[in-house]
Legacy VTK file of the C-alpha trace (Angstrom):
# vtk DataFile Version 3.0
C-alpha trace
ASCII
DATASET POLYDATA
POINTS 460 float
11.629 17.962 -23.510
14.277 15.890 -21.661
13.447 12.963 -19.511
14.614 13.086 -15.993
15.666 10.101 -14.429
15.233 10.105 -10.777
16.695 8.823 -7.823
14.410 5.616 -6.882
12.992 4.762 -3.583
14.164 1.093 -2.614
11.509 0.363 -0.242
9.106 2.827 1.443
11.015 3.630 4.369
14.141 4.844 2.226
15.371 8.463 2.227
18.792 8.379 0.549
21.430 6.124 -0.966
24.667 6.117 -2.565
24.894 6.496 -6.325
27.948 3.649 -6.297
28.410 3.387 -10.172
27.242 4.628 -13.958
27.189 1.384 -16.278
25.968 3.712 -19.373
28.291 6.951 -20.377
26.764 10.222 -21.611
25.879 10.041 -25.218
24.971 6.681 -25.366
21.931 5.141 -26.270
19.276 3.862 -23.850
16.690 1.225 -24.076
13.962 0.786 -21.912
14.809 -1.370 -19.306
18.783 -0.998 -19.950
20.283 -1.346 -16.521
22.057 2.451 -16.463
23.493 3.023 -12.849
23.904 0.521 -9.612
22.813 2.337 -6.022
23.618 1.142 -2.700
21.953 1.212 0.574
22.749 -0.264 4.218
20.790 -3.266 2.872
21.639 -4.007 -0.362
22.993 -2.765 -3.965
20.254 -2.233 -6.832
20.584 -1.722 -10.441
18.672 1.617 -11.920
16.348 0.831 -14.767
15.582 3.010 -17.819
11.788 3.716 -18.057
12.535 5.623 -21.638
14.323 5.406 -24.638
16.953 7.935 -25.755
20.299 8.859 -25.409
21.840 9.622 -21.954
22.313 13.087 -22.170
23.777 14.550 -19.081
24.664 12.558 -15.835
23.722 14.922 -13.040
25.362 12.992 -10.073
28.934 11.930 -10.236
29.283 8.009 -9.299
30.565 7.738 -6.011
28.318 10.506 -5.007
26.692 9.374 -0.963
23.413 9.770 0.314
21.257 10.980 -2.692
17.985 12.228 -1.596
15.361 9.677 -3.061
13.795 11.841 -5.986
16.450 13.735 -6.989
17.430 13.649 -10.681
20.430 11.813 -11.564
20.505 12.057 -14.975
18.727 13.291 -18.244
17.754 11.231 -21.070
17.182 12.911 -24.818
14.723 11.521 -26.789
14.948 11.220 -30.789
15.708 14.450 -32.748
16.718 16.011 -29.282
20.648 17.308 -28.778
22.387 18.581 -25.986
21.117 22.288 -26.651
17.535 20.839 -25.199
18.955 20.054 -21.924
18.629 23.355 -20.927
14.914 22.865 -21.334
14.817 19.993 -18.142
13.846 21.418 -14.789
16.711 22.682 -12.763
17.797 20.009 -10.268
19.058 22.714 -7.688
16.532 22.289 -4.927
17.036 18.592 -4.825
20.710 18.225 -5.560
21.032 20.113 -2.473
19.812 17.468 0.009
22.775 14.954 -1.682
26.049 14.836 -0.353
28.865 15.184 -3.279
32.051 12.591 -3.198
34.363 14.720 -1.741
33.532 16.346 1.361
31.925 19.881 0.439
29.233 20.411 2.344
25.464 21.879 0.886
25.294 25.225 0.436
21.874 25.667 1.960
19.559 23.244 4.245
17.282 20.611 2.539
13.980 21.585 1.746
11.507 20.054 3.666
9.340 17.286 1.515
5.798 17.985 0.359
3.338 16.195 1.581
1.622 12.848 -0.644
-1.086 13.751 -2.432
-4.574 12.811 -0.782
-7.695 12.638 -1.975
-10.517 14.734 -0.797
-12.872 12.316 0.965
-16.360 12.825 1.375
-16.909 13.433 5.397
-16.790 9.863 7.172
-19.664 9.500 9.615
-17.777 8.054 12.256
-16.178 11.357 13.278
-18.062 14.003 14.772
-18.438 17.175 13.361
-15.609 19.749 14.320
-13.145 16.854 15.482
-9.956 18.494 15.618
-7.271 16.073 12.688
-4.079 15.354 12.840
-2.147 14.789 9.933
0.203 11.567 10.334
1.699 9.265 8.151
0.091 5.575 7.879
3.025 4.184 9.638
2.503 6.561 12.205
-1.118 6.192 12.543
-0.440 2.292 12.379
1.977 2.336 15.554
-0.196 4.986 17.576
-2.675 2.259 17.112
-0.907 -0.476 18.420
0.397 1.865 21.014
-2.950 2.789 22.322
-4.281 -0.743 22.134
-0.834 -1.855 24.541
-1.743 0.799 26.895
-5.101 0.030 27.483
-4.832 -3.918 28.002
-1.335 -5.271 29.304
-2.435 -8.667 27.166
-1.677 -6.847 24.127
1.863 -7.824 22.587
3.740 -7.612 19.206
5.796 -10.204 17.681
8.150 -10.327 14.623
10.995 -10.183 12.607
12.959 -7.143 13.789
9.694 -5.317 14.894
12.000 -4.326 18.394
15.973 -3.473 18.365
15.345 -2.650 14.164
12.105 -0.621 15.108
10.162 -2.459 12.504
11.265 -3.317 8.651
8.712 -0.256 7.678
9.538 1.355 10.903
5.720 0.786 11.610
6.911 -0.329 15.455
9.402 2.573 16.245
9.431 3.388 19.790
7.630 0.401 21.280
10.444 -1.489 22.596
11.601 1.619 24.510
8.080 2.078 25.970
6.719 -1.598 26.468
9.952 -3.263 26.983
11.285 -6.686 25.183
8.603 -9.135 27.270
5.876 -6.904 24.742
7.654 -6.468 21.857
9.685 -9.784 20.938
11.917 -9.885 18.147
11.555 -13.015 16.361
13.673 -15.317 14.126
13.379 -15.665 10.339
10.647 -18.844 10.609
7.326 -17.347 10.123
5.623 -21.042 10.916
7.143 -21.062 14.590
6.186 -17.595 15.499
2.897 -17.604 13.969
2.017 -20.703 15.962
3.321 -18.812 19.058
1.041 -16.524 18.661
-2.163 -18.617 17.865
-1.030 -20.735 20.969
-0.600 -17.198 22.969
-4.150 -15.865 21.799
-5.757 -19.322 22.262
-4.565 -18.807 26.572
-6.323 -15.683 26.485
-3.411 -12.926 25.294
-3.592 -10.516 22.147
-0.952 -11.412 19.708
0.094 -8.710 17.032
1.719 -10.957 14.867
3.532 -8.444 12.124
5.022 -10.528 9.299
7.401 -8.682 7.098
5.654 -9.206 4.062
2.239 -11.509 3.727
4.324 -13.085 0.768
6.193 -14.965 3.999
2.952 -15.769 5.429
2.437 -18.600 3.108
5.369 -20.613 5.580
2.421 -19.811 8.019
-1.004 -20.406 6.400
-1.517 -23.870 7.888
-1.449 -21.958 11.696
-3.542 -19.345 10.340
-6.258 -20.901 8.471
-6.450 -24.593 10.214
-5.383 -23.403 13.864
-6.739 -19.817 13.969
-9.480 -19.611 12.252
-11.033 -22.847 12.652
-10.740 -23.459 16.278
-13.731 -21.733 17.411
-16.004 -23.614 15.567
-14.059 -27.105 15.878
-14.206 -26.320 19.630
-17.642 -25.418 19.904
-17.343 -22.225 20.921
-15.141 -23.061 23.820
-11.839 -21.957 22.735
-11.205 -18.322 21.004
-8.245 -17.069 18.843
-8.001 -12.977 19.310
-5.274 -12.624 17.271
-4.003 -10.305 14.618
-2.015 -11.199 11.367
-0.799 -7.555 9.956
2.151 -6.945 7.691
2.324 -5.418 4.059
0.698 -7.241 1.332
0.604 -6.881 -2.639
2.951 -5.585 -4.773
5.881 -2.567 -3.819
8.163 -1.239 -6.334
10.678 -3.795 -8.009
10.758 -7.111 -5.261
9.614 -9.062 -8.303
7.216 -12.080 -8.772
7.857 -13.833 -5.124
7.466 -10.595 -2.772
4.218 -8.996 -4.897
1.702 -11.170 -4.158
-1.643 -9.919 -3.238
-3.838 -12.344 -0.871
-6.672 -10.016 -0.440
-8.784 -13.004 -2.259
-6.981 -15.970 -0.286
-7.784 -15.112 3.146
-11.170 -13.276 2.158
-12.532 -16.791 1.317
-12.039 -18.244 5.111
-14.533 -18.433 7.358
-13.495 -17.998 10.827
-11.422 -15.461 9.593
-11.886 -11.459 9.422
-10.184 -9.549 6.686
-9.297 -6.128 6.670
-7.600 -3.512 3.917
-7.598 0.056 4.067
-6.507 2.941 2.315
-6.833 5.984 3.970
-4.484 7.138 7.581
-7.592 7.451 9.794
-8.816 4.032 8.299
-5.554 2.123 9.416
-5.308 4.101 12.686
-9.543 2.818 13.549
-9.414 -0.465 12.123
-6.387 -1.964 13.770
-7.522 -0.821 16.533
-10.934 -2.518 16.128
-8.818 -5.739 15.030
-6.795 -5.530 18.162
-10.023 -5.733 20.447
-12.022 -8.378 18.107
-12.275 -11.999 19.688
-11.755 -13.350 16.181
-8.593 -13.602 13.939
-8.198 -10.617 11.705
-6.208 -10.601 8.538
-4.816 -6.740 8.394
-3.294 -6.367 5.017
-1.192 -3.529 4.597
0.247 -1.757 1.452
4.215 -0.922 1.369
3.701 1.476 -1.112
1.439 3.603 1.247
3.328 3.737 4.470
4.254 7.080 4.195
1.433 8.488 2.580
0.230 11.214 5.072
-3.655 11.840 5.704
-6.606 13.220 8.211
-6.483 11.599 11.521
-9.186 12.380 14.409
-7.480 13.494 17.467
-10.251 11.583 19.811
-9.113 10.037 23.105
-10.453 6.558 21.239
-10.693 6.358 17.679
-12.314 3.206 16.472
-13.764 2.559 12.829
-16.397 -0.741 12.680
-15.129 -3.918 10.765
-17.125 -4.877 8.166
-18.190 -1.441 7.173
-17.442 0.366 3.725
-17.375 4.145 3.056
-18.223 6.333 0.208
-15.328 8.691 -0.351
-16.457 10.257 -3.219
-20.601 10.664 -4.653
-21.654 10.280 -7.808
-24.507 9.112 -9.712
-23.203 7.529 -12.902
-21.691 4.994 -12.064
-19.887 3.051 -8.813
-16.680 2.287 -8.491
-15.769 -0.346 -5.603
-11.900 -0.797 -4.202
-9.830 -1.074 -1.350
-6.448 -0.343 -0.004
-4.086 0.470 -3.274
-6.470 0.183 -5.712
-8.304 3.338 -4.463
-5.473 5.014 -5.595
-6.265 4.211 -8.928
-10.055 4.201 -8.762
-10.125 8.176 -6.691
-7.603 9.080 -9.721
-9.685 8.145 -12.583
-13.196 9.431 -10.659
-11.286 12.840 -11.100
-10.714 12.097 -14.955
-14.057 11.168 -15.543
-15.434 14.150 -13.758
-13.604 16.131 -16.591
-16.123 14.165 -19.180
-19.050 14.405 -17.250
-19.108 11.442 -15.709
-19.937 11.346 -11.949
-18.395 7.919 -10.485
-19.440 7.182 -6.941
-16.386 5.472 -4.990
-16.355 3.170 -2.604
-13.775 2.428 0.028
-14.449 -1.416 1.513
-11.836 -0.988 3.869
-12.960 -4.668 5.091
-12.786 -7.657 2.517
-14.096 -10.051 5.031
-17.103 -9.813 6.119
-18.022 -7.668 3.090
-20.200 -4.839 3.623
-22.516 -6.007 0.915
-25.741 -3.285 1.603
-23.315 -0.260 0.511
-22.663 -1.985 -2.611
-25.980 -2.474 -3.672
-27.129 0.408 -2.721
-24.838 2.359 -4.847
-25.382 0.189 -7.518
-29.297 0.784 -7.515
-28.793 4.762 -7.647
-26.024 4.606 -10.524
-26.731 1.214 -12.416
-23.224 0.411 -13.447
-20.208 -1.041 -11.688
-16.465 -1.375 -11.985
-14.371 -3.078 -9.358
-10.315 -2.479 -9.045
-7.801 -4.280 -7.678
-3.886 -5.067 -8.030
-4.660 -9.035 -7.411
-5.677 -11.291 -10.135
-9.130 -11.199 -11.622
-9.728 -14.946 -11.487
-11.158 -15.927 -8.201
-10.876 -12.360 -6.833
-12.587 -9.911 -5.079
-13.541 -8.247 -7.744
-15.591 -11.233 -9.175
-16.820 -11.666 -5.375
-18.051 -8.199 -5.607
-19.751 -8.617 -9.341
-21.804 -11.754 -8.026
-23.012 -10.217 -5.290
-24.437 -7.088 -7.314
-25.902 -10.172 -9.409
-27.998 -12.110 -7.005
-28.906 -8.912 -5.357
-29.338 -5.875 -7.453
-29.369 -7.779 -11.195
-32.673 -6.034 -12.453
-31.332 -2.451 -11.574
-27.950 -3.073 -13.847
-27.483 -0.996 -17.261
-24.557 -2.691 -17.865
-22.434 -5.927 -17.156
-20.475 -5.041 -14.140
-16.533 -4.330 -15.248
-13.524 -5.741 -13.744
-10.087 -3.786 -13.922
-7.313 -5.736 -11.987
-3.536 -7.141 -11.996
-2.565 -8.765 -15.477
-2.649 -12.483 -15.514
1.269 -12.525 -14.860
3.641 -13.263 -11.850
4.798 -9.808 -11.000
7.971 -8.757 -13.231
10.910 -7.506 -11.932
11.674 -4.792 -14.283
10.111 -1.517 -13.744
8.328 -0.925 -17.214
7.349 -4.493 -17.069
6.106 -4.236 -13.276
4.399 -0.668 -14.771
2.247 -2.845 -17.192
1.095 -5.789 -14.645
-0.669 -3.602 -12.613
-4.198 -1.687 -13.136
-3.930 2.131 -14.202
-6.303 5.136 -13.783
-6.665 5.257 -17.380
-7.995 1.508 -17.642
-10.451 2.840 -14.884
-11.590 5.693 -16.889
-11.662 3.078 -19.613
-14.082 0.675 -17.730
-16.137 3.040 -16.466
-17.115 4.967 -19.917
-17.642 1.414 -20.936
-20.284 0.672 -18.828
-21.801 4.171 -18.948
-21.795 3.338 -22.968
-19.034 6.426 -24.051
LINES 1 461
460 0 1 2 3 4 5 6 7 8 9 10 11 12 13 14 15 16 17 18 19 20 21 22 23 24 25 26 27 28 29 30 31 32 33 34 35 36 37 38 39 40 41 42 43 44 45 46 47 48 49 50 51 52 53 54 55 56 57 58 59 60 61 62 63 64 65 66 67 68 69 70 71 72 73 74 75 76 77 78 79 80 81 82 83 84 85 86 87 88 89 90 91 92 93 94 95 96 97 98 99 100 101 102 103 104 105 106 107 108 109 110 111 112 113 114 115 116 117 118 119 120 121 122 123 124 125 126 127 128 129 130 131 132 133 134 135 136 137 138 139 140 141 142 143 144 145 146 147 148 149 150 151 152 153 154 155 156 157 158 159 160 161 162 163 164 165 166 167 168 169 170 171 172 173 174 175 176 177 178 179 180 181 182 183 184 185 186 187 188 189 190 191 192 193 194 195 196 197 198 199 200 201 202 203 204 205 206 207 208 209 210 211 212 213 214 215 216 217 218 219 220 221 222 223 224 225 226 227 228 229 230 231 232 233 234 235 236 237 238 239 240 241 242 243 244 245 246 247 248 249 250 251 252 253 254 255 256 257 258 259 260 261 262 263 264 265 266 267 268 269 270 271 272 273 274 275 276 277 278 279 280 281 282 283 284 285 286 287 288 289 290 291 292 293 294 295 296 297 298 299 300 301 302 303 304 305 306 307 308 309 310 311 312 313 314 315 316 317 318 319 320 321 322 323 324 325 326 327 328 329 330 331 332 333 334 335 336 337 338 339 340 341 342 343 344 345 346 347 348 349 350 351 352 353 354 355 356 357 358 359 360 361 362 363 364 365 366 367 368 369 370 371 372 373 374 375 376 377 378 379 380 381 382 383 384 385 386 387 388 389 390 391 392 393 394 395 396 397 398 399 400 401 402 403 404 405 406 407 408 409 410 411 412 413 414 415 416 417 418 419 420 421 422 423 424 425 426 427 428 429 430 431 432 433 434 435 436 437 438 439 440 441 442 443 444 445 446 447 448 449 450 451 452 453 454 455 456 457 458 459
């Protein structure tokens, strides 16, 4: 059957773009990774990537063409021993197409279908929310601002600072509407020099206000480490006690889709190694909503890392006058009794995805959310691991020096004799992260090298 090419999202918080040029004609043949088409936004111009190999078998959307809903299909590609009479056999484009605006100035025949929803994952029931609690079904941006919206409401020392987080309404739009309700004394753009305004901040928090210091991406963070890790976290104990630092780092962290090597880093194992520090990563809405606010309101420094990828991934949200979920305190979103599989933020993407495979084999995987890195919630580990006597940890960082291998030596010195197997590691590949999108595709973990570790363990 034909492959469709689709119109690709930029960055999270992208909608629609311009389809500005075709560099490959129809009938030609494609390569993975050929550079086929360019797009343009109001940011920048990006090249479109081949994922397959073929020929280029029907261009769907003209060059030229403006504001092309993200997702729509551009183009078919044939693949060997296909001809044109397949293309009949792609799905119709219709419903899509429709939310695109041609070149010349016809206007869409009928509205644009509203988007589906993301996929979620059916989560055991957390214990934090009371039975009956009426949800609300938000985005994590959305959940993310309400957050920092409640937190500003409640205590007047509460501010955020940042790069565009006020006239912009946030990079990631996480901060839309704050400047119009807190004013510009509350929510202070910054400039581009993520070592000033971080040391702002620790200087703010250290005279008793609560900084929300949102960098754009932790990858910029690194111009700040030195006011993070020597200022913030260590002047509690180098003060004895005398001087605090209630401060929060948050921003998005890890890799996206297609910033390449220098804006992909993950430093869920950097600032998980600090002490003075608190370290937080979640995964599902309600999670980000109940943990930045806990973050907000802790005395110490907390590290929130974000994912770009999952800002608009929609989920369950308690509608309770103040949610707050504990730091330091895992979850088990799915039971099982084979084997456990530990993650956090991203990475439970992968790890609820191949629980459901497994389940097909007859494999019950018990997952675990750790929603905190730092301090690690240790006892739900073990515990797990003593019921199902295997482990496999996922992550998109780098297996050496991770979390992962934080995790497996910890199920060592404290739950070695009840282990059936060696404890499994799936992670990021050994690589800076590539800019192409096959490439990119390969560096990071997969369901199906969950699956993989997991029927390794359980010896299948």
């Amino acid at each position: 059957m034909p492959i469709q090419v689709l119109m690709p999202a930029l960055s999270p918080t992208m909608e629609k773009g311009n389809l500005a040029k075709w560099l490959k004609k129809e009938g030609e043949t494609i390569k993975s990774g050929d550079v086929i088409a360019e797009i343009e936004t109001d940011k920048a111009t990006m090249e479109v990537e081949a994922t397959d190999e073929g020929t280029l078998g029907k261009i769907l959307i003209p060059e030229g063409t403006a504001d092309v809903a993200v997702n729509t299909p551009i183009a078919t590609i044939l693949a060997d021993g296909e001809s044109a009479a397949d293309l009949a056999k792609a799905p119709a484009p219709a419903a899509k197409a429709a939310e695109s605006a041609p070149p010349a100035a016809a206007k869409a025949e009928a509205p644009a279908p509203k988007a589906a929803p993301a996929p979620q994952a059916v989560a055991e029931p957390d214990p934090e929310v009371p039975a009956g609690t009426e949800m609300v079904r938000q985005t994590i941006r959305e959940a993310l601002r309400d957050a920092m919206a409640e937190e500003m409401r409640r205590d007047p020392d509460v501010f955020v600072m940042g790069e565009e987080v006020a006239e912009y309404q946030g990079a990631y739009k996480v901060t839309q509407g704050l400047l119009q309700e807190f004013g510009a004394k509350r929510v202070i753009d910054t400039p581009i020099t993520e070592h000033g305004f971080a040391g702002v901040g620790v200087g703010a928090a250290m005279t008793g206000l609560k900084p929300i210091v949102e960098f754009m991406t932790f990858n910029f963070a690194m111009q700040a480490i030195d006011q993070i890790i020597n200022s913030a976290a260590k002047t509690l104990y180098m003060s004895g006690g005398q001087m605090g630092c209630s401060i929060v780092f948050r921003g998005p962290n890890g890799a996206a889709a297609r910033v390449a090597a220098q804006h992909s880093q993950d430093y869920s194992a950097w600032y998980s190694n600090v002490p003075g520090l608190k370290v937080v990563a979640p995964f599902s809405a309600a999670d980000y909503k109940g943990l930045l606010k806990a973050a907000i309101r802790d005395p110490n420094p907390v590290i929130f890392l974000e994912n770009e990828v999952l800002y608009g991934h929609t989920g369950d949200v308690p509608k309770l006058d103040d949610f707050i979920v504990p730091i330091g305190k895992a979850r088990i979103v799915r039971s099982g009794s084979h084997v456990t599989i530990i993650s956090w933020s991203n990475g439970m993407t992968y790890a609820l995805k191949a629980a459901d495979e497994l389940a097909k084999e007859g494999i019950e995987a018990e997952v675990i959310d750790l929603r905190t890195l730092r301090p690690m919630d240790t006892e739900t580990i073990v515990n797990s691991v003593k019921k199902t006597g295997r482990a496999v940890t996922v992550e998109e960082g780098w297996a050496q020096s991770g979390v992962g291998a934080e995790i497996a030596a910890r199920i060592m010195e404290n739950a070695f004799d009840y282990l059936d197997a060696p404890v499994a590691r799936v992670s990021g590949k050994d690589v800076p992260m590539p800019y192409a999108a096959n490439l990119e595709k390969l560096a990071l973990p997969s369901a199906a090298e969950v699956v993989e570790a997991a029927k390794a363990v359980c010896y299948r």
